[in-house]
N, C-alpha and C positions, 0 to 999 in steps of 0.2 A: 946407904945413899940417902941425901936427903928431899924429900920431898915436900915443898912449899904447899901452901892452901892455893897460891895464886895461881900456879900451874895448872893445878888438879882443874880449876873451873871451868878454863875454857874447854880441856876435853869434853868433860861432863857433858857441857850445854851442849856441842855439836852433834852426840850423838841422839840425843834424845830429841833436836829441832829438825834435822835432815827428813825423816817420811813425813813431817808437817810441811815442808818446803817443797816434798816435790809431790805431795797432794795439790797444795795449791797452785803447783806452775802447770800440772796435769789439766788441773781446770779453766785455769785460764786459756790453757792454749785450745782446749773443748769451747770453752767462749769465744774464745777469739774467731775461730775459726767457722763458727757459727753466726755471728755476729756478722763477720766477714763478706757471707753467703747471703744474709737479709740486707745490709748495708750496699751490697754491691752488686746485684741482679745484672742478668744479661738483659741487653735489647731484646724488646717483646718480637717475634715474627709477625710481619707483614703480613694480609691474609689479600690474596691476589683478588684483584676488581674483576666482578660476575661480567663476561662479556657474551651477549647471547650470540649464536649462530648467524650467517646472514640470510635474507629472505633473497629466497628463488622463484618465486612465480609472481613479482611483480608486473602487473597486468594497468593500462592507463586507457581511457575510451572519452570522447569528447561525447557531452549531453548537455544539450543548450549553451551558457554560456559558462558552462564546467568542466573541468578533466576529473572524472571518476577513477581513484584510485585502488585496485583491491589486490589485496595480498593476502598469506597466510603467517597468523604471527611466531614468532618462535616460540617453544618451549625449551630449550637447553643450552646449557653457555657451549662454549667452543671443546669444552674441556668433559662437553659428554655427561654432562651434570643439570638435573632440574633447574629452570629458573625460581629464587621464591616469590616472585609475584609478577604481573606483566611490567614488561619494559615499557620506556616511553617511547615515543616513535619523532623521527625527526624526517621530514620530507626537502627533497633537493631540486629544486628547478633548474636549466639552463635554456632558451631558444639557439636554436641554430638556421640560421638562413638555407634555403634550398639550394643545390647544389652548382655548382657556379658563379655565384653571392661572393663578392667580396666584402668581407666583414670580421670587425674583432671578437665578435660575440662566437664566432664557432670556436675559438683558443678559451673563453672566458669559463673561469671555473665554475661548477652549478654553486647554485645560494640556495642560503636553507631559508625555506618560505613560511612553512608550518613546524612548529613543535605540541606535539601531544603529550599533555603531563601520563606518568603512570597511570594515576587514579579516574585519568577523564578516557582510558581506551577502552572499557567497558561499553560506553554510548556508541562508539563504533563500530562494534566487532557481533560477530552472530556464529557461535559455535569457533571460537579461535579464529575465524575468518571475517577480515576487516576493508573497509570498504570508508574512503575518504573523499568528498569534495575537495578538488582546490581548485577555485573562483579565477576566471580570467576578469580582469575590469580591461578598461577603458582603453589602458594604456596600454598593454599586454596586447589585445586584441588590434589595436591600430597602427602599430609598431611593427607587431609581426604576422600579420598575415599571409596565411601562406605557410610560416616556417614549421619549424621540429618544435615541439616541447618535449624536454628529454627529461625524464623524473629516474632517478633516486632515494631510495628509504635506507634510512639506519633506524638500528634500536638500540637502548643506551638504557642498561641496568645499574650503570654506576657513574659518577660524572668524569672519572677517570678515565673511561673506556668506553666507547661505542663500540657496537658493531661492525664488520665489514658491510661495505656498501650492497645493496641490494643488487641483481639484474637491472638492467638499463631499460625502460620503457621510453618510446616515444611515439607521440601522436601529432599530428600535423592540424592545426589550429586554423578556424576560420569566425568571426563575426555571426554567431548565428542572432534569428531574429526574436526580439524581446515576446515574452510570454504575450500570450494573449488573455486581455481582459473582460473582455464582455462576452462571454458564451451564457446564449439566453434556450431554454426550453421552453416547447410547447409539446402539449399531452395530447393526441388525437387517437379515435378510438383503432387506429393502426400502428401506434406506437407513439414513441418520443423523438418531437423534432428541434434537434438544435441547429442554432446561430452563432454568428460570431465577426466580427469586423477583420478582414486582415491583417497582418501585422505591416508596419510601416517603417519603421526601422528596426537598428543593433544600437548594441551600447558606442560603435565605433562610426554611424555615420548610417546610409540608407540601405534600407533591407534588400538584401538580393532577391531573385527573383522567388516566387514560391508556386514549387510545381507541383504541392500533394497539400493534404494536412490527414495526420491519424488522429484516430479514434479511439480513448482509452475508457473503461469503463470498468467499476467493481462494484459489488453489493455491498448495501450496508447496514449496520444493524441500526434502527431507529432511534432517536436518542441519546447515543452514546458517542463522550467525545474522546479524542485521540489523537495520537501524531501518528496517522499512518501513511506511505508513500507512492505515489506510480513507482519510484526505483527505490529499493530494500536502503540504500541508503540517503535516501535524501527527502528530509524531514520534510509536511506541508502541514501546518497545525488547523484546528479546528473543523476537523472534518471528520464525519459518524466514523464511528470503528468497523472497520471492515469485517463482513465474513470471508471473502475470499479475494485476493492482491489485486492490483489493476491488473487489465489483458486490453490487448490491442483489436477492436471488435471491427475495424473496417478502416478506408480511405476513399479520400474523394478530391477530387481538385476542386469542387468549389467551396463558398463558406457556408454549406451547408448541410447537414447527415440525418436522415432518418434512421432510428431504432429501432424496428420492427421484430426485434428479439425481446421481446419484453413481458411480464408480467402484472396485473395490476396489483396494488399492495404491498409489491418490493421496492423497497429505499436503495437506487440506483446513485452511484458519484461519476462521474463524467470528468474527463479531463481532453483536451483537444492541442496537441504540438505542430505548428507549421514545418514543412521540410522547403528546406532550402539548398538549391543546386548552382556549385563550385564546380570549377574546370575538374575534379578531381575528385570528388566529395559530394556527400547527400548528407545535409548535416538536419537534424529534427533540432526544434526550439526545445525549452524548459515546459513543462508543464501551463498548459493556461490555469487562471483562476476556476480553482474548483467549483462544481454547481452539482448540486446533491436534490435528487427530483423523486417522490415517491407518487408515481400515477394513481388516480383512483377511479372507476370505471364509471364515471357519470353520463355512460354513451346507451343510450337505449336503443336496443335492435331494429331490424327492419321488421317492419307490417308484415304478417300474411299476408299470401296470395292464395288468389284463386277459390273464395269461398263460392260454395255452392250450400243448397237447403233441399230436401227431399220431404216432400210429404208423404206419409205412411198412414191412411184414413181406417178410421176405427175397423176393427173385423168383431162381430159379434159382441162380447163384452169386454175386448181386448182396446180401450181409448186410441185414437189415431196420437201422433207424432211428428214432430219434425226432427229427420236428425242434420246436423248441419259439420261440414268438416272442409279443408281446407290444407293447401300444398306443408308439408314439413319444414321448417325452418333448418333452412344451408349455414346458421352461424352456430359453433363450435358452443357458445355457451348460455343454451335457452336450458332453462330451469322448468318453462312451463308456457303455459296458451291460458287467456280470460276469453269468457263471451258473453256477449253484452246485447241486452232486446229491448229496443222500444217501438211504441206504435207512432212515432213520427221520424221525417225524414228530417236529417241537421241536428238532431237534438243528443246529446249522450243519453246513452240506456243504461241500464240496469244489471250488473252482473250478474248472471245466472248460475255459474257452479261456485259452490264455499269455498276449495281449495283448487289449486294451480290443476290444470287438466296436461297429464302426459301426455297422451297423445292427440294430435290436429284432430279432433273430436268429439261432438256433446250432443247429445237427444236430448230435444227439450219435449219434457210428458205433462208440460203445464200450457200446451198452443191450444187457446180456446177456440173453439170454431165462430167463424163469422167476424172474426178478428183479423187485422190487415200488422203483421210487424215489421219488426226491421233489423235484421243482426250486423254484427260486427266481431271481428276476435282480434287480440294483440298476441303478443308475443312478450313474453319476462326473461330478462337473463337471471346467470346468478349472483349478480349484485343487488340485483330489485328492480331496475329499471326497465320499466314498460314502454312499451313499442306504442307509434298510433294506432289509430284502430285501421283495422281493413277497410277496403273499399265494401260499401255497405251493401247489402243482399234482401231485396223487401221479397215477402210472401205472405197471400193471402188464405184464410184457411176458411172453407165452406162452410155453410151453416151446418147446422145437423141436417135440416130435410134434405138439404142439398146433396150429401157424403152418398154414397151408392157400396153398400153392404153384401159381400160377397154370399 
């Protein structure tokens, strides 16, 4: 047989190229396939919008010419899962006319009136529980008097998704009457009496009738400023930092209150609300302008009574005496009694003991004989201030020859 060179080659080459060939198509299709898997990625998954829970205890209260709103905020989406930071809050008004009213406003959807960023619900809230003004004006109040303001809150963790709508509050709206500005104090030594001009109108027209006004009142510490409030949530700037919150200390129908709970030296704040009466409603005003009074006890006690003087004449080598004493003082804070001897009538005398005498009593062992005096005793609290003098008490003291010696 004959066998050609040309023949021989192409076997040759195939068998010795073929594992080189399917090395490389091995790898390729390793590349490929790889390649394939980096080149061509699935759709990334969606990650569902945090929708927090809905609030249940929304709660809505008219105070002066505000609806006070307080609720508790959410912690958890719907889905039983922590929020990671507080949501925002978006608040819903609608009025509805009283019933029988015909009107389009009771079909009309509520409007969002207020939005709270995330970052600003902090200023609102006190232990997760949040507490919102929303302001009636002009219009509101003269529009609907009388009606529903029916509020709604959502909270909104993502802008995708709000919350479910809150429980439905509503409160029945009236014109109360504008704060009052001029509450003036005076300090007497029976306490603190304030003033104040009635109020005369509403933002919507003339003040209804005013059949009270309260009394509000908190301690404050002296010097120190702050945003503290008659209501936990509604801000009144520039007023001492309180030691303890406003309290409602009394009423009165006229425009006038004394404060005969008082202390001299405590920095007292005062606030005073008109109440105003609706066929249906007792509404209180806004806070009047604050007036912060710290009393100081520049009130000097009453005079002794009833002095009297006893002469006690020498015995043997024992000096005679006068001792002289007088009724106790009925006011709560004497420190002490002076006594005071001249030998003329109208003239101030001379103090006679060094320090404050405890008790309505002094022997005086310096009464020269043959000498005519004249006493007087006061009364000192314990702020300093001295009393006048008593009704004055003269006695005359015998000579020596004269004195008759047991």
């Amino acid at each position: 047989m004959e066998v050609t060179r040309g023949s021989q080659t192409p076997v040759l080459a195939s068998k010795t190229r073929a594992p080189v060939i399917l090395i490389v198509f091995l790898q390729f299709l390793v590349s490929s396939l790889w390649l394939s898997g980096c080149a061509a990625p699935g759709e990334p998954i969606e990650r569902k919008p945090q929708v927090p829970t809905a609030i249940t205890d929304l709660a809505a209260q008219q105070q002066g010419n505000d609806v006070i709103l307080t609720f508790t905020m959410p912690k958890d989406t719907v889905e039983h899962r922590p929020l990671k930071q507080a949501p925002a809050i978006e608040i819903y008004r609608k009025f509805e006319p009283v019933l029988g009213s015909a009107s389009s406003a009771a079909k009309a959807a509520p409007e969002l009136i207020l939005t709270i960023p995330s970052a600003m619900v902090d200023h609102y809230s006190q232990k997760n529980h949040v507490g919102i003004a929303s302001a009636l004006d002009a219009g509101d109040l003269s529009q609907h008097v009388g009606w529903t303001a029916s509020y709604t809150v959502r909270t909104r963790a993502s802008l995708k998704k709000a919350s479910a709508d809150s429980n439905r509050a509503d409160v029945r709206v009236y014109p109360a009457a504008e704060p009052i500005e001029d509450v003036k104090a005076e300090v007497t030594h029976a306490g603190i009496v304030l003033n104040w001009t009635p109020p005369q109108k509403t933002p919507a027209g003339a003040a209804p009738p005013i059949v009270a006004y309260h009394i509000y009142r908190a301690e404050a510490v002296p010097g120190g400023q702050t945003e503290p409030a008659a209501n936990a949530f509604v801000s009144v700037s520039e007023v001492p930092e309180l030691k303890v919150p406003f309290t409602r200390i009394g009423e009165t129908p006229e425009a006038t209150f004394q404060d005969m709970q008082v202390e001299f030296g405590t920095t007292y704040v005062y606030s005073v609300r008109s109440v105003s009466q609706y066929p249906d409603v007792t509404l209180e005003s806004a806070d009047s302008k604050l007036i912060v009074v710290t009393p100081r006890d520049t009130f000097p006690p009453a005079a002794p009574q009833g002095l009297v003087t006893v002469l006690v004449p020498a015995q043997g080598n024992k000096p005679g005496y006068l001792d002289i004493s007088w009724a106790i003082s009925p006011e709560t804070d004497i420190a002490g009694y002076n006594v005071y001897r001249n030998e003329q009538d109208g003239v101030p005398g001379t103090r006679l003991n060094a320090k404050l005498l405890i008790a309505p009593a002094f022997r005086d062992m310096n009464a020269e004989p043959g000498r005519h005096y004249v006493y007087t005793a006061t009364a000192v609290d314990r702020a300093g201030n001295e009393s006048r003098a008593s009704e004055p008490v003269s006695v005359s003291i015998p000579a020596a020859d004269q004195s008759t010696n047991p």
